[in-house]
N, C-alpha and C positions, 0 to 999 in steps of 0.2 A: 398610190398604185392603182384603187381600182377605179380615179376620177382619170388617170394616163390610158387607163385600157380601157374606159369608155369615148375618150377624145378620138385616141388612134383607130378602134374600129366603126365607130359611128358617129364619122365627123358630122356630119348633119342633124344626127339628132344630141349631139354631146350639151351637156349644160355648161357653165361656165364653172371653171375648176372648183370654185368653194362648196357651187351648192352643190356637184357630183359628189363631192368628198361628204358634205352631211348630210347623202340620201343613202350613203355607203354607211356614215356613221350611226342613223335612227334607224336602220336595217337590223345592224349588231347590237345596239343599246336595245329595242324593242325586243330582239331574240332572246337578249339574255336575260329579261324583266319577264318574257314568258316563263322559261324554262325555271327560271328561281323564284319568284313570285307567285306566277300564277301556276306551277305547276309544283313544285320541291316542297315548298311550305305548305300548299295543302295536302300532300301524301307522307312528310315525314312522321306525322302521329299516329301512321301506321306501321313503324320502322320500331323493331323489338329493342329496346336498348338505348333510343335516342336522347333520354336525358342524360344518359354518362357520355354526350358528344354534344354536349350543348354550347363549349366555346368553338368546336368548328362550325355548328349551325350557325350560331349568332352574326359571325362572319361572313358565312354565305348569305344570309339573311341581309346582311349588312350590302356587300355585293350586289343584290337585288335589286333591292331600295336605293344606291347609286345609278343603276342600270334607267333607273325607273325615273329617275330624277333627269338622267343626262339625255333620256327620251324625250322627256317629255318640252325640256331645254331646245332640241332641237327639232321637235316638231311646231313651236310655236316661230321656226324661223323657217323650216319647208315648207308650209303651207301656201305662205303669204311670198316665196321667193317660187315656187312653181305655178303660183295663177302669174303672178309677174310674168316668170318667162312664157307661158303661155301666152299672155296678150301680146307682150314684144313681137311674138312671131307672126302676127296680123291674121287675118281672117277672121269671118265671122264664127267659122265654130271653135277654132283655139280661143275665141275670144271670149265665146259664151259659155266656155268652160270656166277659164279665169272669172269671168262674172259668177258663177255657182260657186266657187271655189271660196271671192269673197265674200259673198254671202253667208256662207258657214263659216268660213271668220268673224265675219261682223255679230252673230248671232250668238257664238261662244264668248264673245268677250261680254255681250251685252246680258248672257246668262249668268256670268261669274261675277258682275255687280246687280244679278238679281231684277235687271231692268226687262230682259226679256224672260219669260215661262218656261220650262222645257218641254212644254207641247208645239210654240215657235219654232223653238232649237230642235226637234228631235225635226220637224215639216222640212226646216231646211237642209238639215244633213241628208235624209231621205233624199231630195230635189239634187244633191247636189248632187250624192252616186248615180243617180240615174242621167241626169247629165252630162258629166263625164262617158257613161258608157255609151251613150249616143253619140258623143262627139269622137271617142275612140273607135268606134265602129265605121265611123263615116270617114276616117282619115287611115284607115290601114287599107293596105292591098290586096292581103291574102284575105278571102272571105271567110276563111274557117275561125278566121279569130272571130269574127262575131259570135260563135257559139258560147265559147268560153267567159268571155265579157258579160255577153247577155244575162246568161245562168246565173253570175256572183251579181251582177246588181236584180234581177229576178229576186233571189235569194235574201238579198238585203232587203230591197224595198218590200217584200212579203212578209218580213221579219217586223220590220220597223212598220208595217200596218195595224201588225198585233198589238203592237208597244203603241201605238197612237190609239187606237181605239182605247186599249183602256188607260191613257190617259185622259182623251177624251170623255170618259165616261165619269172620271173621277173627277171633273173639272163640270161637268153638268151639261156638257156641249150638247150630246149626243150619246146613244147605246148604242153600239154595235157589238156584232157576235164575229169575233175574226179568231176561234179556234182554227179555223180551216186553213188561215192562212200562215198560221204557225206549221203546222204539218204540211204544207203544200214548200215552207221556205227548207223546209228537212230535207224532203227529196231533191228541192232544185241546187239546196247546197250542198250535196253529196256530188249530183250531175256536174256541176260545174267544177270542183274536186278533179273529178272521172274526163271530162273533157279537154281540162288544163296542157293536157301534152298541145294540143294542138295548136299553141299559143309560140309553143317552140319546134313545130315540125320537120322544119326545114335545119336544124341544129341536131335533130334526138339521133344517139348514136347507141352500140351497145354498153359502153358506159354506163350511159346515162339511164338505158332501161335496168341494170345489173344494181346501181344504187337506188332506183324504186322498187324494183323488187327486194334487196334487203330490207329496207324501210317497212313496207309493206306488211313483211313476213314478223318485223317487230311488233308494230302495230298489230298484229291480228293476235301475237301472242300475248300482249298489254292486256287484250278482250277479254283472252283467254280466263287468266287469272285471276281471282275472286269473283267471279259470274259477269266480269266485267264490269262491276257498280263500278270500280273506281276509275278507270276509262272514260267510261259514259259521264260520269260527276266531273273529271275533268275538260272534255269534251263540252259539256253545256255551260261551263264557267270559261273557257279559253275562246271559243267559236262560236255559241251561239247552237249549238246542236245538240237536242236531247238524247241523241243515240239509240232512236226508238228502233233503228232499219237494223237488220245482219252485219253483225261484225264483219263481214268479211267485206261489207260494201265500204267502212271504213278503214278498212285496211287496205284494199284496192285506193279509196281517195286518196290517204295519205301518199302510196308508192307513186301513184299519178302528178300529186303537187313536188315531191321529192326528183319523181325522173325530171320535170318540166326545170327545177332548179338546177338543177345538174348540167340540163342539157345549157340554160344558159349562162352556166359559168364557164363551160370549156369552150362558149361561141364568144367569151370574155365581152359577154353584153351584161355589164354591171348594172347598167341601169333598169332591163326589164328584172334583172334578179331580185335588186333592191325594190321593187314594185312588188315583186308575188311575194315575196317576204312580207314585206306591210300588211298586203290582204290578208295574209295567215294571221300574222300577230293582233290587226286590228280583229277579222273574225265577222261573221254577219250577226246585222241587227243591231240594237240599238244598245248599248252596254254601258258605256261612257263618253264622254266626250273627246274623252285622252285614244279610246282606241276609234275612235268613228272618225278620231281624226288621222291614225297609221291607214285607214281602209280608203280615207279618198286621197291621201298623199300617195299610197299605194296604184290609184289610178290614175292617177295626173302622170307617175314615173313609167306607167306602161303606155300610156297616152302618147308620151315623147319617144318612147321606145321599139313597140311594136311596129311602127313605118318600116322601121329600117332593119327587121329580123332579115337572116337569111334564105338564100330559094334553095332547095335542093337541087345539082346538077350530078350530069356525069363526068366522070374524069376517070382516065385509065393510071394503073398503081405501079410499082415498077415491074412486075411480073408479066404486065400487059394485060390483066383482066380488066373490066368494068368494074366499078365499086361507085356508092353514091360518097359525094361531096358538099360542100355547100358554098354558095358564094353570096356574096353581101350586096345587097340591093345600092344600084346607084344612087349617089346623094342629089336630092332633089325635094323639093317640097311637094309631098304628094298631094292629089287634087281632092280639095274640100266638097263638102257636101251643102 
């Protein structure tokens, strides 16, 4: 279904049925290895009671650890089928995306027999988000997506300086002092959070603000309780964000990423959705290879996606007033950079 309603509404940027159908699927596998993984098992040991539910834990536990397994299964076939279709599409900057793309292939494989460092690995993932979002920038039409783009790989590659320096440092290269840029990736990963609507502008309706603002309002009460540690503890284990800023700034992020996904599931543009999904789940900065890998599949799916969001127009409703609409940018290959 959502590889049929990525075809029918954006023929032009549609993938071919398989891999829409497993960038829909590492979308849900990855969400639900969040939410039971990275988030269920480390707060259930603060649930009063929880060893007398320990065959339902074990279960969900179990659910997790499948989630996590069937992600991980199908990221190792996204990656290397979105530089693909990247390069198919010719150009030099679809092209020199898929070149960044396999390069952080080539470099996770040559990590996991130990042949490459992960000082190597971490330079290349770093190169490759930033990559990507160059080439995203340079191939959409609306200029405001640049903000939002910008921000999350900002964000990342600020992140992933910290984490290089001291590796860096542990490996005898080089000393550097990169606190600064730990706390400078906070703020711009909040920013980019907060800017996200604008990725789906031309889509966001009252709907779509009505479920970030629930979201939101959750989020800030998550803050709320117990002074917020266990927020923030999840927060810097799932995203990469210490939660040093006001609660309510992350609470604002979340209902931001929440409206922007809403807005494009009701524009049934699955494939930027399955994008901003990834970024969440993968998270900034440098954590794992498994989630650095959800952050730049995550960019490649908004890469092919964003060209072709919709424009807002007017349109009269049957009552005969003005109301805003939205219509779907004609298919065409937008002009490269």
């Amino acid at each position: 279904m959502a590889a049929r309603q990525i075809a029918e509404r954006h023929p032009a940027a549609a993938l071919p049925p398989v891999i829409a159908l497993g960038a829909a699927g590492l979308a849900v596998a990855s969400t639900i290895e969040l939410l039971i993984l990275r988030t269920f098992t480390r707060t259930a040991i603060h649930i009063p009671g929880i060893t007398a539910l320990r065959e339902p834990y074990e279960i969900l536990s179990f659910g997790g650890r499948y989630a996590y397994f069937v992600a991980v299964t199908l990221l190792l076939f996204a990656v290397p089928a979105a530089a693909w279709t990247l390069w198919s599409r010719g150009g030099p900057v679809r092209r020199g995306m898929a070149v960044a793309m396999g390069v952080f292939a080539a470099m996770s494989g040559l990590a996991a027999m130990e042949v490459a460092g992960r000082l190597a690995l971490d330079t290349a993932t770093a190169g490759s988000v930033a990559v990507l979002a160059i080439g995203t920038v340079s191939l959409v039409r609306r200029r405001v997506t640049v903000v939002p783009i910008g921000l999350f790989a900002g964000a990342f590659v600020l992140s992933a300086a910290h984490t290089l320096g001291q590796s860096a440092a542990q490996e005898g290269v080089v000393t550097l002092r990169t606190d600064a840029a730990l706390t400078a990736a906070e703020v711009v990963g909040v920013a980019f959070a907060l800017a996200a609507p604008l990725l789906a502008r031309g889509a966001m309706d009252r709907v779509s603000i009505a479920s970030g603002a629930i979201v939101a309002a959750v989020v800030f009460a998550a803050f709320l309780g117990n002074g917020g540690a266990t927020a923030r503890f999840l927060l810097l284990w799932n995203e990469g964000l210490s939660g040093v800023l006001p609660s309510v700034a992350y609470a604002g992020a979340a209902g931001c990423l929440a409206a922007t996904l809403a807005a494009f599931a009701r524009a049934r543009n699955g494939l930027a959705a399955a994008g901003l999904v990834l970024l969440v789940t993968g998270g900034i900065g440098l954590h794992s290879t498994y989630q650095s890998g959800l952050a730049i599949a995550g960019m490649a799916l908004l890469a092919m996606a964003l060209p072709y969001m919709p424009e807002r127009r007017k349109h009269r409703d049957d009552s005969g007033g003005a109301e805003d609409g939205a219509r779907g940018v004609m298919p065409g290959a937008p002009a490269e950079a």
